[in-house]
C-alpha positions as CSV (number, residue, x, y, z in Angstrom):
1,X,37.3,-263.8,-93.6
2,X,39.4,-261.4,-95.6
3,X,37.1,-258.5,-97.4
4,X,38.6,-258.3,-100.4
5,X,40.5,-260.5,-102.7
6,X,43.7,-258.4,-102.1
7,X,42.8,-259.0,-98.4
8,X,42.5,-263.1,-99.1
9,X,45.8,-262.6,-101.4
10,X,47.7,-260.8,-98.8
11,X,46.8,-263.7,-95.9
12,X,48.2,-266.6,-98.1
13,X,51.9,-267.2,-99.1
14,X,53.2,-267.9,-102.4
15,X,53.4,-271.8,-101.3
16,X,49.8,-272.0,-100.3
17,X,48.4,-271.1,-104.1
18,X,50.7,-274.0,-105.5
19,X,49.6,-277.7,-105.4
20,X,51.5,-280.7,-106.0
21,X,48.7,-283.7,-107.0
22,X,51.6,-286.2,-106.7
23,X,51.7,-285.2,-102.5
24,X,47.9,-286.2,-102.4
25,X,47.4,-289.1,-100.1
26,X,45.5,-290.7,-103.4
27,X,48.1,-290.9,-105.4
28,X,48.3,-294.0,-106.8
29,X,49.5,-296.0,-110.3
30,X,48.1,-299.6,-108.9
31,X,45.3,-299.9,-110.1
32,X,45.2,-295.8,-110.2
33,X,43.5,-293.1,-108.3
34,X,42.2,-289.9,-108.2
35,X,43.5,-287.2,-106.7
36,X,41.0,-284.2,-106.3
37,X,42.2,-280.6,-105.9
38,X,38.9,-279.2,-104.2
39,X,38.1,-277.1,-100.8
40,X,39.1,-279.8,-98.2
41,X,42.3,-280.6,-100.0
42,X,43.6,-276.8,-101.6
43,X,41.3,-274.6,-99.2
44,X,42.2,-271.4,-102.1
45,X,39.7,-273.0,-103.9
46,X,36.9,-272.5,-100.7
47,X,35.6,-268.9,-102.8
48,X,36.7,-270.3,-106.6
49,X,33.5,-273.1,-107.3
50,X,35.7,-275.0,-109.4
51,X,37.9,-278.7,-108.4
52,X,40.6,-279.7,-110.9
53,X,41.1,-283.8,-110.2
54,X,43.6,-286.0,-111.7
55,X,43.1,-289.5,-113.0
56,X,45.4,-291.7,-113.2
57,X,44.9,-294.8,-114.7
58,X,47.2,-297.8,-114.7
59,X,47.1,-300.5,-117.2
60,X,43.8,-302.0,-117.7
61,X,42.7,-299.7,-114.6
62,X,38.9,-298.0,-115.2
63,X,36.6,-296.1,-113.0
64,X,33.5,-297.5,-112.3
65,X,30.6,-296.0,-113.1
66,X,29.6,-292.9,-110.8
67,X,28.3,-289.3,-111.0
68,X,28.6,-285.7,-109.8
69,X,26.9,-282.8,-108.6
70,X,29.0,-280.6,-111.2
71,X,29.5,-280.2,-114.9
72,X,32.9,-282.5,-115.8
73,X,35.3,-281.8,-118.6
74,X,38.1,-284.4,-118.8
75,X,41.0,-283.7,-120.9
76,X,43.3,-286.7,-122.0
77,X,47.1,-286.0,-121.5
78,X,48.7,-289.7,-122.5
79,X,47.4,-292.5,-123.3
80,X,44.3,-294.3,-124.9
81,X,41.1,-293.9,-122.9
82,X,37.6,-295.5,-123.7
83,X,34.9,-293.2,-122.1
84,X,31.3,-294.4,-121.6
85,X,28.2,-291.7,-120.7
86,X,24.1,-292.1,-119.9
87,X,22.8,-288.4,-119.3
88,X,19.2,-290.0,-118.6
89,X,16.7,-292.0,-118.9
90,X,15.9,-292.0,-122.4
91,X,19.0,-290.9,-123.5
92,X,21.9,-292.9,-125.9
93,X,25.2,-294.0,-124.3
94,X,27.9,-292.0,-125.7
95,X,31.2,-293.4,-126.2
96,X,34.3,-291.7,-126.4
97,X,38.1,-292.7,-127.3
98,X,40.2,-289.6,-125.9
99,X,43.7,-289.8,-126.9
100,X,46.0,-286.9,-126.1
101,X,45.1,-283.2,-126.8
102,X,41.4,-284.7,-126.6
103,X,38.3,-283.1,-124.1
104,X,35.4,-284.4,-123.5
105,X,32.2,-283.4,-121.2
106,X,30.2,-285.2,-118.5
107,X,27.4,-283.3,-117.7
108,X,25.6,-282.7,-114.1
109,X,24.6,-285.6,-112.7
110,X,25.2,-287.9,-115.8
111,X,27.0,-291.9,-115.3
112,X,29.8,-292.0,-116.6
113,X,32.8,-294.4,-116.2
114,X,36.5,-294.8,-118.0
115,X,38.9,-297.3,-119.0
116,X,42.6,-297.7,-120.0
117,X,42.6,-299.4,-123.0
118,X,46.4,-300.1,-122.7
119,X,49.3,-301.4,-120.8
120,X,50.7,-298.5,-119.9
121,X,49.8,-295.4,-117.4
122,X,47.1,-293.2,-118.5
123,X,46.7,-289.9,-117.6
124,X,43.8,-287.2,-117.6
125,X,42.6,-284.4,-116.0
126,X,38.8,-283.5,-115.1
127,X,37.4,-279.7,-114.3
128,X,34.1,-279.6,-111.9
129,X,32.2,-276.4,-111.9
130,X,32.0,-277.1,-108.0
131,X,34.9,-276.4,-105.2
132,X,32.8,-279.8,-103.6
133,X,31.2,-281.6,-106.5
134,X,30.9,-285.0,-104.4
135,X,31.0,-288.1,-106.2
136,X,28.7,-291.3,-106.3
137,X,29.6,-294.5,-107.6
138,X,26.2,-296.8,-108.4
139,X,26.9,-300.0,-107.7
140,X,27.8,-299.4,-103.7
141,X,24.8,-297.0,-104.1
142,X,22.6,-299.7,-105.5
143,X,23.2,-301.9,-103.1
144,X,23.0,-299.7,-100.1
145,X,19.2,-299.8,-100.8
146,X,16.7,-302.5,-99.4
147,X,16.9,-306.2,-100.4
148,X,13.1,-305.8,-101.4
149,X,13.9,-302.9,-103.8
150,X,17.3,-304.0,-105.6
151,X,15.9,-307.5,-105.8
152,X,12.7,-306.1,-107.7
153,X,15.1,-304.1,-109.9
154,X,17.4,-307.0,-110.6
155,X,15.9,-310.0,-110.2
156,X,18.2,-312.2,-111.7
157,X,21.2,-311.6,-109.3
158,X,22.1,-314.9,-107.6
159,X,22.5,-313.8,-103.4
160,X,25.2,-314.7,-101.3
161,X,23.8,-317.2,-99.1
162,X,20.6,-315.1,-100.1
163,X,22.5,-312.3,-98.2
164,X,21.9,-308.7,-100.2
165,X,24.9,-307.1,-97.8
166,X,27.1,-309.5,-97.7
167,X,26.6,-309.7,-102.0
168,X,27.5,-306.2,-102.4
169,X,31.0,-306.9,-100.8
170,X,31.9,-308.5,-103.7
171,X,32.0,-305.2,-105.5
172,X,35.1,-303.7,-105.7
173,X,35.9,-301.0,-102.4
174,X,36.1,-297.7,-104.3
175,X,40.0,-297.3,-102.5
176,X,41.9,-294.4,-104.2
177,X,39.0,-294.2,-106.4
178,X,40.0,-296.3,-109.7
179,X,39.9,-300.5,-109.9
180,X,41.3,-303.4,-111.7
181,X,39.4,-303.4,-115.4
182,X,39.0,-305.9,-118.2
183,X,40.5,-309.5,-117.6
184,X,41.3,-309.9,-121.5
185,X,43.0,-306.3,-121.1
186,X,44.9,-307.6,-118.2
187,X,45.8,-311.2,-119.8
188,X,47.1,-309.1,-123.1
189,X,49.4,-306.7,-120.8
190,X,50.6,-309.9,-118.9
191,X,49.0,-308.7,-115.2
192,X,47.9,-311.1,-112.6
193,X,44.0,-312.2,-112.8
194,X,42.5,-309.9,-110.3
195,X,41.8,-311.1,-106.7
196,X,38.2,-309.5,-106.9
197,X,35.0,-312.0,-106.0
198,X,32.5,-310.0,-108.5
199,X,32.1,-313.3,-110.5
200,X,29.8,-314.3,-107.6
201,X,27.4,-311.5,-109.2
202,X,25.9,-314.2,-111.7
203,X,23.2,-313.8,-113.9
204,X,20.9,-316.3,-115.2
């Protein structure tokens, strides 16, 4: 470990403080992604505290619901995106429309999720006070629970063959972290009807 910061500066080359999001395994347009600069993937940022990510969101694309460890700013660079926030219990749901230009903030450990409200390729970019700020998306957490527990908190989801597992494969795998969104978004831009099951998640 270098003792200084001019110690740490003179280990790395020039090559190893630049980072190219579009080289990030992630990197995706179908449905989208999100590419996180952080300490696994730009190790520079190991001593920093900070991850820069960058969501891309295709047409009708969203990400689901989910949280962080870390303060989030998200700053809009094209397109139109809705943006949808619970801080608490207790608390309102804040809505946001960021177009271009626009920032707005997630705070530590609030839901929040995001949607492209277009047909075309959205793009934003999210600061996390946290060089590993983790991220937990609710639905695969809910269902990682007991039966007994998420069928007392939802008691009016219909079981797969009165499976709990095998219902929470119908959600969507996270993948390169963004999914197929609206299907009257998706019928407006013309795209296919999306091959996911989650219809089986009936309530009555």
């Amino acid at each position: 470990m270098a003792a200084t910061m001019n110690d740490r500066l003179q280990m790395l080359s020039d090559q190893q403080l630049l980072y190219n999001f579009s080289s990030n395994p992630m990197h995706s347009w179908t449905p989208g992604s999100v590419c996180n600069a952080n300490a696994a993937t730009w190790p520079v940022l190991s001593t920093v505290g900070a991850t820069v990510a960058q969501l891309n969101l295709g047409p009708c694309a969203m990400l689901a619901p989910h949280l962080h460890r870390a303060t989030n700013l998200v700053v809009a660079v094209s397109g139109t995106t809705h943006t949808y926030m619970v801080q608490e219990n207790g608390a309102r749901m804040v809505e946001q429309i960021l177009t271009p230009g626009m920032m707005t903030i997630f705070p530590q450990a609030s839901v929040h999720s995001m949607y492209n409200m277009g047909c075309g390729n959205n793009q934003l970019y999210s600061f996390l006070n946290d060089n590993d700020p983790g991220t937990l998306n609710i639905a695969q957490a809910f269902f990682m629970m007991p039966k007994d527990i998420g069928t007392q908190v939802m008691p009016f989801i219909n079981l797969t063959n009165g499976n709990w597992s095998a219902t929470g494969q119908h959600i969507p795998a996270i993948g390169t972290g963004s999914q197929d969104g609206f299907e009257a978004c998706r019928q407006r831009c013309g795209l296919t009807t999306r091959a996911y099951p989650g219809e089986h998640l009936v309530v009555i």
